[in-house]
C-alpha positions as CSV (number, residue, x, y, z in Angstrom):
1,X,246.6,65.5,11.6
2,X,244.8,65.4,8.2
3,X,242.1,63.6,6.9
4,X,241.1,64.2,3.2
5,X,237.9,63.1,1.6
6,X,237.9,62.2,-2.2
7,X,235.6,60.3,-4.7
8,X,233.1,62.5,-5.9
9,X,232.2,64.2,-8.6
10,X,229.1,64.8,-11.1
11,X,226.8,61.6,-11.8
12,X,223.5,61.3,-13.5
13,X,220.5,60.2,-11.1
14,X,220.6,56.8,-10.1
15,X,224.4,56.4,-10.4
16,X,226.9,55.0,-8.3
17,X,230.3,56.7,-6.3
18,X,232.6,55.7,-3.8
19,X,233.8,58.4,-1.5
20,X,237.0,57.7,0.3
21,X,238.3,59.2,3.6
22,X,242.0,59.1,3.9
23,X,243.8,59.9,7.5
24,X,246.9,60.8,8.1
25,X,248.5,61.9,11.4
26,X,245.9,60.1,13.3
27,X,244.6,56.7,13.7
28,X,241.2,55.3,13.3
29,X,241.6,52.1,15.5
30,X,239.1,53.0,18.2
31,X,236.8,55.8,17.0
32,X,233.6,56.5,16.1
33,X,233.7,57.7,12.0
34,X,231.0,59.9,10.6
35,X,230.3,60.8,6.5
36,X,228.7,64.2,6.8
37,X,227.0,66.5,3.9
38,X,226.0,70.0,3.4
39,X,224.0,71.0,0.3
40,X,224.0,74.6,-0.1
41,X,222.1,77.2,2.3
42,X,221.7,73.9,4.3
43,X,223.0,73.1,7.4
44,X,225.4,70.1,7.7
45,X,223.8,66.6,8.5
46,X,225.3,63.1,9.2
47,X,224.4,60.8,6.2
48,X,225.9,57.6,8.1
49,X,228.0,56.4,11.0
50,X,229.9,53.7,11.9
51,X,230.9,53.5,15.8
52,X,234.0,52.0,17.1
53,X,232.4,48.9,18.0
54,X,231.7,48.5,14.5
55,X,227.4,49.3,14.7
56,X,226.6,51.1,11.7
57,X,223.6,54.0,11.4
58,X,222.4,55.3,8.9
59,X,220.3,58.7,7.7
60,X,216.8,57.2,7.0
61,X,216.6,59.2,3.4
62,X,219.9,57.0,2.2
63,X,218.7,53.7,3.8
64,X,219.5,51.4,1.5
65,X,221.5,53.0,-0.4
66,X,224.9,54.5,1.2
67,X,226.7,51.8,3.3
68,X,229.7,52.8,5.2
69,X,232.6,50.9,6.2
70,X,236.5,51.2,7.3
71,X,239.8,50.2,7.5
72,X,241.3,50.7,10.3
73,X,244.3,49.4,9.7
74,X,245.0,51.4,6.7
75,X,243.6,54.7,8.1
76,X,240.8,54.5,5.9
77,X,236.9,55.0,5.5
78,X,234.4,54.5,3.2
79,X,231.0,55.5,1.4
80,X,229.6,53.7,-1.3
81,X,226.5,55.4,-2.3
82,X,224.4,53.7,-5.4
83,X,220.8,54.8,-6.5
84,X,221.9,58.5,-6.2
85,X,219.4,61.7,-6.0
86,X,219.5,65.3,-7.2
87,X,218.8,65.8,-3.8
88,X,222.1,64.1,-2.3
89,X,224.1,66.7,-4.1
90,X,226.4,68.5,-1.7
91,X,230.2,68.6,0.0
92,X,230.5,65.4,1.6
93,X,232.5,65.7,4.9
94,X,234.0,62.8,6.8
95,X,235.1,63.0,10.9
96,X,236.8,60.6,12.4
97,X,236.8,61.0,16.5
98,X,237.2,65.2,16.6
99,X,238.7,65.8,13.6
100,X,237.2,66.8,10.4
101,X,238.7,66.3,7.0
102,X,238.3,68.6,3.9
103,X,235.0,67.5,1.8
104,X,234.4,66.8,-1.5
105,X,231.5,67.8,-3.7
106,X,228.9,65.3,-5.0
107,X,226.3,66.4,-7.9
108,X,223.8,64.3,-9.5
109,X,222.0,65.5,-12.0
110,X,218.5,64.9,-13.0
């Protein structure tokens, strides 16, 4: 079971990127998927959600801004996160039912 984020990288403020959460091993029909993100000497925090039922939640600071979605069918989920901030910088995680994948870093410069 393996779920590997990818998609980020260094953007100016204001930028766009598309974080993508790959799964293999396990199958996302049914589960509740979460993008988390940890800045450093921060603890981790949920930036947005999307339930099994297909509801969607988001973290009020990227309202607006991130919007999540899936594939189910290919395993798949999704972050698209336009009018970045210096302070969205971090390792962006994603979980999909109890399993978390490997992150990768977003920084956005100012």
């Amino acid at each position: 079971v393996q779920l590997q984020a990818s998609g980020g990288g260094l953007v100016q403020a204001g930028g766009s990127l598309r974080l993508s959460c790959a799964g293999s091993g396990i199958s996302f029909r049914g589960k509740n998927m979460v993008w988390y993100r940890q800045a450093p000497g921060k603890e981790r925090e949920s930036v947005a959600a999307i339930y099994s039922g297909g509801a969607k939640e988001y973290r009020d600071s990227v309202k607006d801004r991130f919007f999540i979605s899936r594939d189910s069918a290919k395993n798949m989920m999704f972050l698209q996160m336009d009018g970045l901030k210096p302070e969205d910088s971090g390792i962006y995680y994603c979980h999909v039912g109890s399993v978390w994948g490997r992150g990768t870093l977003v920084t956005v410069s100012s």
